[in-house]
C-alpha positions in Angstrom: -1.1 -10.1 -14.6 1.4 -12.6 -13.9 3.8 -9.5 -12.1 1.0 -8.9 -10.3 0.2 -12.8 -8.8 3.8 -13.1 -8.5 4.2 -9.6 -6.1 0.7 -10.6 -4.2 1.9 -13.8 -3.6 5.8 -12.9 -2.7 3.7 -10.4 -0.1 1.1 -13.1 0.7 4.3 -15.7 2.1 6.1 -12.9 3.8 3.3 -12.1 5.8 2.5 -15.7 6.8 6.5 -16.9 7.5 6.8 -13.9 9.9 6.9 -14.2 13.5 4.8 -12.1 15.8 6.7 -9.5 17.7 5.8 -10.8 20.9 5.8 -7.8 22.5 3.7 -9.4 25.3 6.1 -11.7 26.7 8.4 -10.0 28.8 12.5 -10.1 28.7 14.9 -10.4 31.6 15.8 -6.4 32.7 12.6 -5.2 31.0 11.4 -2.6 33.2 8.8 -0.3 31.2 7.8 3.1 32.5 4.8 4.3 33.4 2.6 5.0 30.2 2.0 8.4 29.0 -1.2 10.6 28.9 -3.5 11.6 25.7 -1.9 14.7 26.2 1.5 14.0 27.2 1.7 11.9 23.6 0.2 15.0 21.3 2.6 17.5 23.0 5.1 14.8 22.5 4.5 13.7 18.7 2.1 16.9 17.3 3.9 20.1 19.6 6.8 19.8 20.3 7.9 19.5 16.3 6.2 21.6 15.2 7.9 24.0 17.8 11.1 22.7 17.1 10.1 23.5 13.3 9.4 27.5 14.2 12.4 27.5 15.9 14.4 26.2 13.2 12.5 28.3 10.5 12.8 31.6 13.1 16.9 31.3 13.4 17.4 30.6 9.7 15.1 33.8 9.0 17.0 35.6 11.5 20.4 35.0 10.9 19.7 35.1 7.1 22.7 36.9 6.2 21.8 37.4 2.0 20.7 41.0 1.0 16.6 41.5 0.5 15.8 42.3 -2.9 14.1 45.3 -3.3 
């Protein structure tokens, strides 16, 4: 119990001591590009791993140089 109040608390203070990010104020040279798309972002974040994963899993299958065990 006393583990317990000691880690919510420890959590409780970090959260209230820490600044904001204050990522609304801007810096001097921030210039920010253009935003990107709904589907701009998926083919960033979603496709293009798991593309880069077939890829990956297609070369090591086909350069697989270990005899196949019958």
């Amino acid at each position: 119990m006393r583990t317990g109040a000691v880690a919510a608390g420890t959590t409780l203070m970090m959260l209230l001591m820490s600044s904001p990010a204050l990522a609304l104020t801007r810096d001097d040279g921030d210039d920010p590009g253009p935003g990107l798309s709904a589907m701009e972002t998926i083919g960033l974040y979603v496709v293009a791993p798991i593309v880069l994963y077939l890829v990956i899993t297609g070369l090591v299958m086909v350069l697989d140089k270990s005899k196949k065990q019958a």
